[in-house]
N, C-alpha and C positions, 0 to 999 in steps of 0.2 A: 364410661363405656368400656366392657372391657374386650380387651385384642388376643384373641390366640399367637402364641409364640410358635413362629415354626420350626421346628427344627431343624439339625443342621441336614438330616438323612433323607426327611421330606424334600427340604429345597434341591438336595442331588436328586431325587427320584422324577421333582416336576421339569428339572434339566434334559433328564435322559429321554422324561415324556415328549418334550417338547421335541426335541431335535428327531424324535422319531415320524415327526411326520411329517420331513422330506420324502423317509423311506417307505410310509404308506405311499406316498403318492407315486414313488416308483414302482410300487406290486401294483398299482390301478393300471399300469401303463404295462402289464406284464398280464392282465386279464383281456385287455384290449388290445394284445398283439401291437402296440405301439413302443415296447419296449423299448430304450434307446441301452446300451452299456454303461454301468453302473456297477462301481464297484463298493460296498461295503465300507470294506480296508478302508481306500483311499477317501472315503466321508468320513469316518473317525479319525485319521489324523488330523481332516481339515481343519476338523472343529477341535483336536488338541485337546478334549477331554480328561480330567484326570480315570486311572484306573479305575476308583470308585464310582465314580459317575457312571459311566458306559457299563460297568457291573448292573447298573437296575435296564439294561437294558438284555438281558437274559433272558431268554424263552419268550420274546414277544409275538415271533413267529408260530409257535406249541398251535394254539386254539386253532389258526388257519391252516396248517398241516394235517390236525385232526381232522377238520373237517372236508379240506377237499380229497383227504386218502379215501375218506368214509368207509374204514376196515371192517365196520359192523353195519352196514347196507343200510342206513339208517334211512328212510323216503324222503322226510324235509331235507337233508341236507342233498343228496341226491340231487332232488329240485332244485334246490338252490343254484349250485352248482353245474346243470344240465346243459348249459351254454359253453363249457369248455368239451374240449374233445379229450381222451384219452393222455394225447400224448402231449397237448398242453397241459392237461394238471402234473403230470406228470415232470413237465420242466419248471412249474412254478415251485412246485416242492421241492426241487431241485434247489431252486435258487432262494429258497428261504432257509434250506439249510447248510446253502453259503454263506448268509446272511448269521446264523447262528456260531458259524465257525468264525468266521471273520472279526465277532464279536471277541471270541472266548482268544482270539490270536490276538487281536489287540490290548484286551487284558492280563493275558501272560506277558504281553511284550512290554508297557506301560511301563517307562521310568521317569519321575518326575522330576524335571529341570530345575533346579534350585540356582536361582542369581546368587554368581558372589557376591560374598558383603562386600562395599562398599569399605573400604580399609579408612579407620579413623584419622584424624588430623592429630598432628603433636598438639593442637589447642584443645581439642575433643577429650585427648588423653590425659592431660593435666588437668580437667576442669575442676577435677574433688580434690586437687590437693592442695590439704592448707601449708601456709607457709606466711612470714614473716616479712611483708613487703618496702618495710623500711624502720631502721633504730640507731639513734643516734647521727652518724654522720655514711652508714651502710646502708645502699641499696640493696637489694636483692636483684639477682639476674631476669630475666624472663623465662620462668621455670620449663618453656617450650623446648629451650636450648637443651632437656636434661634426655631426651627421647633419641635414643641412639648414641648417647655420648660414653665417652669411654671412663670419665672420671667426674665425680659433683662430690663439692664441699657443702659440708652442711651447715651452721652455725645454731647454735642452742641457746639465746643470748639469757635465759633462765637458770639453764644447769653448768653453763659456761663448757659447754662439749663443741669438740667441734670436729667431727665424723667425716669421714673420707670414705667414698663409696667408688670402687673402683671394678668396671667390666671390660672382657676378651670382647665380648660380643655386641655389645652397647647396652645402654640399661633403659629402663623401660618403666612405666609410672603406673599406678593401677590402688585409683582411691589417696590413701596416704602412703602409701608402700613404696619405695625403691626395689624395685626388679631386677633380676640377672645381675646381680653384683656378687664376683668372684672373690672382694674383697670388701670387708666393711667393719672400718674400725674407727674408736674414739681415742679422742685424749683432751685434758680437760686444757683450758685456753683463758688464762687472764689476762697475758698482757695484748695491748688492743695495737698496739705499732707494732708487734708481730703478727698481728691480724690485717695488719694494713701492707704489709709484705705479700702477703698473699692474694690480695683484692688486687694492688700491683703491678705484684710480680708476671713472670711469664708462667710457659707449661712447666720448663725447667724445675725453677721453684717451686712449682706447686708437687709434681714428682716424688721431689723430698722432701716437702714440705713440713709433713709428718714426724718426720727426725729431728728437726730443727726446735721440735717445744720442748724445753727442757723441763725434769723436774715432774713430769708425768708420765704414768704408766698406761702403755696400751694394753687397749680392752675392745673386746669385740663390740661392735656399736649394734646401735638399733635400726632397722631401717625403714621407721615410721619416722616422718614428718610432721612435726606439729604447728600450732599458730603462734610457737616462739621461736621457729624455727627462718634464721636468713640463709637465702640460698648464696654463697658466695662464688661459687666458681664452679664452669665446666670447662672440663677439655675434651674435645672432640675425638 
């Protein structure tokens, strides 16, 4: 069987139909001098409409102002009509081209509220990055610690690198990428009891830690993260 897809402009227009007839049923009570105070306005905030929506409700009043003006003396509609007096058609017309303004006010005015996101978790933040969760007699930290910190060791137990990623501002993870690092460099690392100095040591040590590998030249490092990669230290 097959199913018409509705659109997205259809389903705002059966929106705007729908809601409109609260508002007939307030011109019934405005033909029958039962009128109570009714304002437009204040029905389209209630219902918080977006801009769009309330837009198909545009000239829904046109046809009924046409025809109880009846500029061109038409007899049927005359007839029709024959039950109001003068200076009730007169205030209904009135109030249906309140009804048209009130519209077109609340469409100029229409800002749509957007919730803030929702600010991610350091666990949410870290999900995509790989990294190297244990080798040899090294664990890796809990790569969550790296979200706001001001320093992380990286270890490369492949390329034998082991990168120092250092932020002002804290650093920030995105995918496999280390973010906002003002500083980030390598130098290559064989001996592993100088690596155990670091695992360790304090913030102190880790500070200069960098100076301490001899016999290697620094070089700007990379600030992807890979699956050979042991997180060894942050400082906060």
């Amino acid at each position: 069987m097959n199913t018409q897809t509705v659109s997205i402009q259809e389903r705002m227009r059966n929106k705007a139909i729908s809601a409109l007839d609260e508002v007939e049923a307030q011109i019934d009570t405005l033909m029958d001098e039962k009128s109570i105070p009714f304002s437009m306005y204040k029905y389209l905030k209630q219902l918080d409409y977006s801009g769009k929506v309330v837009a198909y409700m545009k000239g829904f009043t046109e046809e009924m102002q046409y025809e109880i003006k009846n500029e061109e003396n038409c007899e049927q509609l005359d007839e029709a009509y024959n039950f109001l007096t003068k200076g009730q058609k007169t205030k209904i017309v009135k109030k249906l081209q309140e009804f048209e303004k009130d519209i077109e006010k609340y469409c100029d005015e229409y800002t749509p509220v957007r919730k803030p996101r929702k600010p991610k978790t350091p666990a949410q933040l870290v999900k995509k990055l790989p990294y190297l969760a244990e080798w040899k007699k090294y664990k890796s930290i809990n790569p969550e610690e790296i979200i706001r910190a001001s320093m992380l060791f990286g270890y490369n137990t492949s390329t034998k690198k082991l990168t120092m990623f250092k932020s002002y501002g804290g650093l920030r993870v995105n995918g496999s990428k280390i973010l906002d690092a003002n500083e980030c460099i390598e130098k290559t690392l064989t001996d592993l009891t100088l690596l155990d100095r670091l695992v360790s040591g304090g913030n102190i040590i880790a500070k200069g830690f960098m100076d301490e590998i001899p016999r290697s030249k620094e070089k700007e490092g990379n600030n992807r993260i890979t699956k050979n990669t042991l997180l060894i230290k942050v400082i906060k």
